[in-house]
C-alpha positions as CSV (number, residue, x, y, z in Angstrom):
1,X,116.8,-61.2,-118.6
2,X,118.6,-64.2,-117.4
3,X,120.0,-66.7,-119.7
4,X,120.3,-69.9,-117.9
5,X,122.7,-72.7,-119.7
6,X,122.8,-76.1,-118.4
7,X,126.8,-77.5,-119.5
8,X,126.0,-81.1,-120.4
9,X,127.7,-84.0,-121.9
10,X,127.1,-88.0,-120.4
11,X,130.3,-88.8,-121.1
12,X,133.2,-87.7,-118.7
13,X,136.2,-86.0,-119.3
14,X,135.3,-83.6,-122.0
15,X,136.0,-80.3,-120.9
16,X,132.3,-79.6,-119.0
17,X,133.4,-78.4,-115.8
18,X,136.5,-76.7,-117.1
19,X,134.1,-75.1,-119.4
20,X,131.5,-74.0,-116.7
21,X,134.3,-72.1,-114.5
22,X,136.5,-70.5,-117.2
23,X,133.0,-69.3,-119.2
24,X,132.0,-67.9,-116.0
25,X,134.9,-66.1,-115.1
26,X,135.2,-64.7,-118.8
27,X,131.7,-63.9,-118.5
28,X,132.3,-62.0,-115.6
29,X,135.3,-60.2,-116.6
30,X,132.9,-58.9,-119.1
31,X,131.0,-57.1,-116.1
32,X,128.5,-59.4,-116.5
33,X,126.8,-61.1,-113.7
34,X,127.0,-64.9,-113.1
35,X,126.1,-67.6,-111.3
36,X,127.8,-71.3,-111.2
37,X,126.0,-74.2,-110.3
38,X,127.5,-76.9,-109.7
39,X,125.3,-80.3,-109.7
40,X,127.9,-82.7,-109.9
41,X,128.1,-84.8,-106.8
42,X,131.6,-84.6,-107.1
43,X,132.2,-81.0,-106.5
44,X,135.2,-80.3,-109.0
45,X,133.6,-77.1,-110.3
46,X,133.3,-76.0,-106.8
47,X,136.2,-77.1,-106.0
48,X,138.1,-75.4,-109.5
49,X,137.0,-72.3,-108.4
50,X,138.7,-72.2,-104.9
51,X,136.1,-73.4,-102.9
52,X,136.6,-76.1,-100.2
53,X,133.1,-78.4,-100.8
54,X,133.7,-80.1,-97.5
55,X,133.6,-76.5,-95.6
56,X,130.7,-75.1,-97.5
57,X,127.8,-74.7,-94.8
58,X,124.7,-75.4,-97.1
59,X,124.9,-77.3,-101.1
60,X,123.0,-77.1,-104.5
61,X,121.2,-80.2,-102.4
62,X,119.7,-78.3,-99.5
63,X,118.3,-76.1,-101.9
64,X,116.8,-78.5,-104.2
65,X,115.6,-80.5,-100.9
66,X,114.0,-76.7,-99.6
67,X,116.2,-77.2,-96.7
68,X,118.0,-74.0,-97.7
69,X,117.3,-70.6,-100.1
70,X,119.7,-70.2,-102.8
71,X,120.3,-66.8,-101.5
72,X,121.9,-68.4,-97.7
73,X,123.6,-70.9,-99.7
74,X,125.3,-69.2,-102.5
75,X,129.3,-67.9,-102.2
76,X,131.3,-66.2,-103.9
77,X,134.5,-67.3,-106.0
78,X,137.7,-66.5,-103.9
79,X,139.0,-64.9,-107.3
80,X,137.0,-64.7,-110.6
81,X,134.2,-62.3,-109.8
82,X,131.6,-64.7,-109.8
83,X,129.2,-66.3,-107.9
84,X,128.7,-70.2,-106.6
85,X,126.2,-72.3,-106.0
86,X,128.6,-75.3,-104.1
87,X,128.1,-78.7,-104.9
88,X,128.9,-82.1,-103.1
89,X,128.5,-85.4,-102.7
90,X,125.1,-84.7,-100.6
91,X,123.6,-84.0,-104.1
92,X,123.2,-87.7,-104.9
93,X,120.6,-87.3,-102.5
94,X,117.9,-84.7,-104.2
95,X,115.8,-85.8,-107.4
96,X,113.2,-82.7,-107.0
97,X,112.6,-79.2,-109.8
98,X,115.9,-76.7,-109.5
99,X,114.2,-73.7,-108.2
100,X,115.1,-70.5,-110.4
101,X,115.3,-67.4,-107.5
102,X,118.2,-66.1,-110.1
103,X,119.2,-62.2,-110.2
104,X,121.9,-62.9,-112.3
105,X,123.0,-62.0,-115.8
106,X,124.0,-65.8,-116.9
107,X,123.1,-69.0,-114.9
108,X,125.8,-71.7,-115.6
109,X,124.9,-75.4,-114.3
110,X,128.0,-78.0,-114.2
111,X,125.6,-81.4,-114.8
112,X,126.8,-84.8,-114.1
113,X,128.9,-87.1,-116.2
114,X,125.3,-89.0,-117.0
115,X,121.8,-88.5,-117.7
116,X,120.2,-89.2,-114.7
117,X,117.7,-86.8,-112.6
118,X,120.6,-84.2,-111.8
119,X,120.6,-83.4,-115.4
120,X,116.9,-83.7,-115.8
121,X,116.5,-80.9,-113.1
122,X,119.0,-79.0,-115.0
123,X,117.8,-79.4,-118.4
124,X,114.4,-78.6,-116.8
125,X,115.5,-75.2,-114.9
126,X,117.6,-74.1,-118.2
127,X,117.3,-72.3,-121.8
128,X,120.0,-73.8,-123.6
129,X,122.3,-76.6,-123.4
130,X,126.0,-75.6,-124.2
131,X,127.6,-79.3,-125.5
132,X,131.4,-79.7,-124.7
133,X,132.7,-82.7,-126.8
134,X,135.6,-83.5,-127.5
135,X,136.1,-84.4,-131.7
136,X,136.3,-87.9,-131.5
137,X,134.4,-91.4,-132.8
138,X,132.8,-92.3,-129.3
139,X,131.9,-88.2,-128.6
140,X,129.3,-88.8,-131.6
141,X,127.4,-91.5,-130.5
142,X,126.9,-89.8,-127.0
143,X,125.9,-86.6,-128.7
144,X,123.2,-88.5,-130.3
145,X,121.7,-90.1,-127.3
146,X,122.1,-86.0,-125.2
147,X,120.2,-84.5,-128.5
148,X,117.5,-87.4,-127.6
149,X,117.5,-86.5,-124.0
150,X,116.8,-82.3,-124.7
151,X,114.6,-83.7,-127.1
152,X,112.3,-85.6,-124.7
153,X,112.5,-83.4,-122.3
154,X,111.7,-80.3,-124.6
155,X,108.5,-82.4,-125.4
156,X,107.5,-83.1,-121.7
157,X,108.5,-80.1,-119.6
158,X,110.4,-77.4,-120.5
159,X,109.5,-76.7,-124.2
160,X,111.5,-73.7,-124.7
161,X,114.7,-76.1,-124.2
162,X,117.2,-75.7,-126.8
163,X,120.6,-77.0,-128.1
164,X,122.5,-73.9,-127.4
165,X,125.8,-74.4,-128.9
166,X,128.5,-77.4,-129.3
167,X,132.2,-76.5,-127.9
168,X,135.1,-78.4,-129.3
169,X,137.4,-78.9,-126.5
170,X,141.0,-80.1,-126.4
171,X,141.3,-79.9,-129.7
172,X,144.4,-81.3,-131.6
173,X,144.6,-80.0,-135.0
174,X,147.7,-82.5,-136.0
175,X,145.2,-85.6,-135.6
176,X,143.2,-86.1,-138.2
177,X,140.0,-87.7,-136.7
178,X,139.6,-84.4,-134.8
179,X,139.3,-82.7,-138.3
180,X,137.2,-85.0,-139.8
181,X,134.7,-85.0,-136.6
182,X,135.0,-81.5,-136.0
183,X,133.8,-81.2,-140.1
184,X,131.2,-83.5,-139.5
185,X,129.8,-81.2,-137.0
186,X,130.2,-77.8,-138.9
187,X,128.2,-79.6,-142.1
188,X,125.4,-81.0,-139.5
189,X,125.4,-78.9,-137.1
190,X,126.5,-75.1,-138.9
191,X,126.3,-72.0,-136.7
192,X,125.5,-74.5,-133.7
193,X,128.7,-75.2,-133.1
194,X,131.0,-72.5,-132.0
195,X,133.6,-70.8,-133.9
196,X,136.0,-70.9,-131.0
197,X,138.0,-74.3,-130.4
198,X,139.3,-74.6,-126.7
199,X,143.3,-76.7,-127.7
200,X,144.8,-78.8,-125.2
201,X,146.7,-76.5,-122.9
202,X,148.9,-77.3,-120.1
203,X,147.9,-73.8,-118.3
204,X,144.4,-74.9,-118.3
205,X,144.8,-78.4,-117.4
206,X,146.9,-77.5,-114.1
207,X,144.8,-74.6,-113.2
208,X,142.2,-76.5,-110.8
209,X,144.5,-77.6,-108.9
210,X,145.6,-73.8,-108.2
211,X,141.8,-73.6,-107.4
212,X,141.1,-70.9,-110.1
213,X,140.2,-70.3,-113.4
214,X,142.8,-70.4,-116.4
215,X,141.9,-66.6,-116.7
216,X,143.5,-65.7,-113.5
217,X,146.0,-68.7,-113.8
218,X,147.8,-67.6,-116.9
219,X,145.6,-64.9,-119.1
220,X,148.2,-64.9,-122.2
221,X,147.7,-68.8,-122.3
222,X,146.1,-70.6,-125.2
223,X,143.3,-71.7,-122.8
224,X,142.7,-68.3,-121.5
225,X,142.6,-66.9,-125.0
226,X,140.3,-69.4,-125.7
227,X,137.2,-69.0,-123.2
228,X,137.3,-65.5,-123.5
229,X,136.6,-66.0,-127.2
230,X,133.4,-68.2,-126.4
231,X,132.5,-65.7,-123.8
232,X,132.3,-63.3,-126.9
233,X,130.7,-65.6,-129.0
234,X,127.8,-66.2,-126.2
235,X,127.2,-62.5,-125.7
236,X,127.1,-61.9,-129.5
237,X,124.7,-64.8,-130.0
238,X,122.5,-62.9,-127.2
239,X,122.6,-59.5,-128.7
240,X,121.1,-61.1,-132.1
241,X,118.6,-63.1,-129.9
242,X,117.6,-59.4,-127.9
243,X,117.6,-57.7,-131.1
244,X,115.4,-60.4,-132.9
245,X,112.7,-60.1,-130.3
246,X,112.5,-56.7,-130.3
């Protein structure tokens, strides 16, 4: 069955489209089957995977606006072993339902910096919502208001929405206010969050603009190491979620 997890945080610069490609190409070098959409008018998942968003014939929008299937407008990743739905600015145009024609294992959707009807589609079309924060003051006031936000939209349309799983991104374990948050979070939180901690890495950092994931940028780096640790994670949380409803 496909698991579809919308990557979601309103504030920018945490991780969530560094997260979305490197989980997918972890995911994939698992044999598993994926799918990246990306629904961020700015295109830097597609773009982070080695796709040119100004060259891509049809966008996540023409298949929101039914002006194109997913199945025309889908591509794959130059390297990675995944699949793309592209993203561009042309997204700012389409406030209607993500449509779910999905024949993949996992469904990855890179949301917007913001909670505005992009995420709203997402949050509708997914399962879960994977949380990439970073551990600091202002991350846990935005948490609050995203928890609000699944919360409200659990209640209206998509009840079987849950808070899938909090990843602490470019961690530094030398500053203390990262500890103390990412405490904060284990004792609220518990098995929500994930074991796995993504550091700050230089290897992942420069590996968009190589146009690939960190996996196929530099696998012994710390980033590498590191998403293909929550790639386990995910598929061990979904092995006690099959076995559970058997």
């Amino acid at each position: 069955m496909t698991r579809i997890l919308a990557v979601a945080n309103q504030k920018g610069g945490v991780g969530k489209t560094t997260t979305c490609v490197n989980l997918a190409a972890s995911l994939a070098a698992t044999q598993r089957r994926v799918l990246l959409v990306d629904m961020d008018p700015q295109g830097n998942a597609t773009m982070g995977c080695g796709i040119n968003k100004m060259e891509v014939e049809n966008s996540t929008c023409d298949v929101l606006l039914g002006d194109a299937t997913a199945a025309d407008t889908i591509v794959s990743a130059p390297e990675g072993g995944f699949a793309v739905l592209p993203g561009n600015e042309d997204l700012t145009l389409a406030e209607v339902k993500l449509l779910q024609e999905i024949l993949y294992d996992f469904v990855l959707i890179d949301c917007p910096p913001s909670i505005n009807m992009l995420t709203i589609n997402a949050l509708t079309a997914a399962d879960g919502v994977l949380i990439p924060m970073q551990c600091e003051y202002y991350a846990l006031e935005g948490l609050s208001s995203l928890l609000n936000t699944i919360e409200q939209v659990r209640d209206s349309v998509n009840p079987g929405l849950e808070m899938y799983g909090i990843l602490r991104t470019m961690f530094d374990p030398r500053i203390n206010l990262s500890n103390e948050v990412s405490m904060q979070l284990i004792e609220h939180f518990d098995r929500k969050v994930f074991r796995t901690v993504v550091p700050r890495n230089i290897r992942l950092a420069e590996a968009p603009s190589f146009g690939r994931p960190v996996l196929l940028h530099d696998r012994s780096s710390r980033g590498a190491i590191a998403y293909l640790a929550l790639a386990g994670e995910v598929l061990r949380r979904e092995d006690a979620r099959m076995a559970k409803a058997v």
